[in-house]
N, C-alpha and C positions, 0 to 999 in steps of 0.2 A: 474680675474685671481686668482688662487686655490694657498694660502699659501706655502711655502717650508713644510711639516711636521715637518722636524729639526729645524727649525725657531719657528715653535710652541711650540719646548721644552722651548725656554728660553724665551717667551712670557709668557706660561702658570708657569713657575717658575721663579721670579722676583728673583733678589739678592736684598734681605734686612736686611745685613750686617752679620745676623745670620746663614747663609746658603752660606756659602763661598768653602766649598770644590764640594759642587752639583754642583754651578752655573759656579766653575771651571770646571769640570768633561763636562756640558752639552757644556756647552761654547767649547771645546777642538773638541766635540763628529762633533758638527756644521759645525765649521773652518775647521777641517779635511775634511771634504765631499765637501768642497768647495776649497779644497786647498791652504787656508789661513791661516792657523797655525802655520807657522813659524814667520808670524807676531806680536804673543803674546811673541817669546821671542827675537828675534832680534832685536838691534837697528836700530832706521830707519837712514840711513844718512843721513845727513843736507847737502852736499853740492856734487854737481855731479863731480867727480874730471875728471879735466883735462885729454887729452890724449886719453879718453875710447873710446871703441868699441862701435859701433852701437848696438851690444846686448847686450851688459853692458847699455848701456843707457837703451835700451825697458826694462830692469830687472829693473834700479833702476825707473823706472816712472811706473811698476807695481808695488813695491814696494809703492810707495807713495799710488797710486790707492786703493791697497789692503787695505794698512793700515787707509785710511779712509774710507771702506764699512765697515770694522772689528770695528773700534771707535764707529760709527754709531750703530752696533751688540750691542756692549757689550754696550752703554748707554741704547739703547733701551728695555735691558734685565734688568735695575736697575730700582729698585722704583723713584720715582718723588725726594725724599728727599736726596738718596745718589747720582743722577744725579745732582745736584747742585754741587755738589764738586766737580764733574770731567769735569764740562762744557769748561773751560779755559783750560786743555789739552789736546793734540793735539796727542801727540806718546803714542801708545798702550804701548808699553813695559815701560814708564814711569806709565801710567794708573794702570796695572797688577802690578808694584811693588808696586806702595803705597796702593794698595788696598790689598796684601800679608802684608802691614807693620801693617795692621792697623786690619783687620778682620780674618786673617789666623789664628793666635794665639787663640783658643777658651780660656774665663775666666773659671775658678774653677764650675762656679754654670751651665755652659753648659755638660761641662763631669760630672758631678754629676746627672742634670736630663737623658743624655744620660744612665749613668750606674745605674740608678735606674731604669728605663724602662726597660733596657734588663734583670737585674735579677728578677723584677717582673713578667715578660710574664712568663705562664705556660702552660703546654699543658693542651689543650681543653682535657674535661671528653670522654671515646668513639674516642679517635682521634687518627692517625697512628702516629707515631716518625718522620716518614719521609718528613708525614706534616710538624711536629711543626719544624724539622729543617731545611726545606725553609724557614720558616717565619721566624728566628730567623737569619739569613743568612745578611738580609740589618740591624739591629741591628748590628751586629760584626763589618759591613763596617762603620757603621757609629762611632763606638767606635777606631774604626783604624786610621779614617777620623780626629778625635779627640784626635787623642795621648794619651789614656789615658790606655796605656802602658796593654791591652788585649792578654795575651798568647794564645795558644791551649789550654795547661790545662784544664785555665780557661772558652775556649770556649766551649769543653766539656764537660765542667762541670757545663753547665748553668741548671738552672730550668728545671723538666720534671714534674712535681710532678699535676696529674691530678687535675683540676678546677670542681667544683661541689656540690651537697648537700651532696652526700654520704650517706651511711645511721646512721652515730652519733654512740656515742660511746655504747649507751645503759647503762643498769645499770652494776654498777659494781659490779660483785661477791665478797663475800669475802672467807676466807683463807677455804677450803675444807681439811680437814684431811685424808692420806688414811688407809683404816682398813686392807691392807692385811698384816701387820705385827703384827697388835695388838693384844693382849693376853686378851682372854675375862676371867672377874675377876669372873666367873663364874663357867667353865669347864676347863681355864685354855689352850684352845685349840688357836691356832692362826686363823685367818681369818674371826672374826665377835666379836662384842661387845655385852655384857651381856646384850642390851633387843634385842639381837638379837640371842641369843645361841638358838640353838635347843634343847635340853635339857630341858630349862625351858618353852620354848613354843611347848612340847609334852606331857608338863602334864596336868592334868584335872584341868579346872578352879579354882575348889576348890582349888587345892593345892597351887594357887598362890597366898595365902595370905599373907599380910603385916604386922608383929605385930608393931603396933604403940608407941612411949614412950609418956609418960603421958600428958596430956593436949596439944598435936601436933595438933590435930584436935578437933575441940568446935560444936558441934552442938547445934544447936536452937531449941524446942522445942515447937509446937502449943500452947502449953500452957506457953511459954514464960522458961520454966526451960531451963539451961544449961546442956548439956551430954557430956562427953569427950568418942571420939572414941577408940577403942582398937585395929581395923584393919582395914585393906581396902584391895581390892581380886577382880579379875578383873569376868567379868561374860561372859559366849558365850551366845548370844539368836540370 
């Protein structure tokens, strides 16, 4: 005979003590479809009072019935280790509260790794938004699930910031001066700098000589003598 599917949820996801709002959630999702759910929060009575109707009785002896398919449920959904402590009782709604007393409350270093998870996810490089916020979707429930007091804002305002090599920053330029204001110390003209005047690069080679102050420039001679230059003048060839 072929499993329940809904049974399979709380086989395939054990409660092991960290996982307390799921195994609530799955647990709930189960009972409901089997219409045992009221069993998780009623108490069961202990004793069948006098006087009752015939269908007051068939209710409370489904009652009892219910409540031990449903114990049965929810042991069989806990690891081996937290099944030890709840062997000796017998009513669900005693079961469901100490296990609220003791596992509901998540420590500090659980919503720490939950909220370091969510603001670390980023959206995939090449990926749609609409993607990335489905997937960030069971994050927000699980930060809810956790109390760890997640506005919209804030929801909104999670990581989008694309995952990837990118292409790096390259080198970096430095400071570029602009020339359209500048006054060339040449012509005296604004929009170019004196080795850039037209003026001086429309005369003839010749005239762009340099005269030199004295010993500026030292040439060396084949035969070892020193010459000091007197000018230098640019040449066209």
């Amino acid at each position: 005979m072929s499993k329940n599917p809904l049974t399979l949820i709380m086989e395939t996801n054990k409660f092991n003590g960290m996982n307390y709002n799921d195994s609530l959630r799955n647990m709930r999702i189960v009972l409901d479809f089997k219409n045992q759910g009221y069993v998780l929060d009623k108490p069961l009575p202990t004793v069948f009072p006098e006087g009752s109707s015939p269908e007051e009785r068939i209710t409370f002896e489904k009652w009892l019935e219910d409540n031990h398919k449903v114990r049965n449920i929810i042991l069989a959904s806990m690891t081996k280790d937290i099944q030890k402590q709840y062997d000796s009782l017998y009513d669900v709604p005693l079961i469901m509260l100490h296990m609220k007393d003791v596992y509901a409350v998540p420590n500090r270093h659980t919503r720490y790794a939950a909220t370091k998870v969510f603001f670390g996810t980023k959206m995939a490089e090449r990926s749609f938004v609409q993607g990335h916020g489905v997937k960030m979707l069971p994050l927000v429930g699980k930060l809810e699930d956790l109390k760890a007091g997640l506005d919209n804002d804030t929801a909104e305002g999670a990581p989008t910031t694309p995952t990837g090599k990118g292409k790096g920053k390259g080198k970096v330029r430095g400071y570029q001066r602009s020339k359209a204001n500048d006054v060339c110390m040449h012509c005296q003209q604004n929009g170019h700098w004196k080795r850039e005047c037209p003026q001086l690069l429309s005369k003839p080679s010749a005239e762009k000589k340099q005269r030199l102050s004295k010993d500026k420039i030292i040439l060396r001679m084949g035969n070892g003598k020193a010459v000091a230059a007197e000018a230098v003048w640019d040449l066209s060839v």
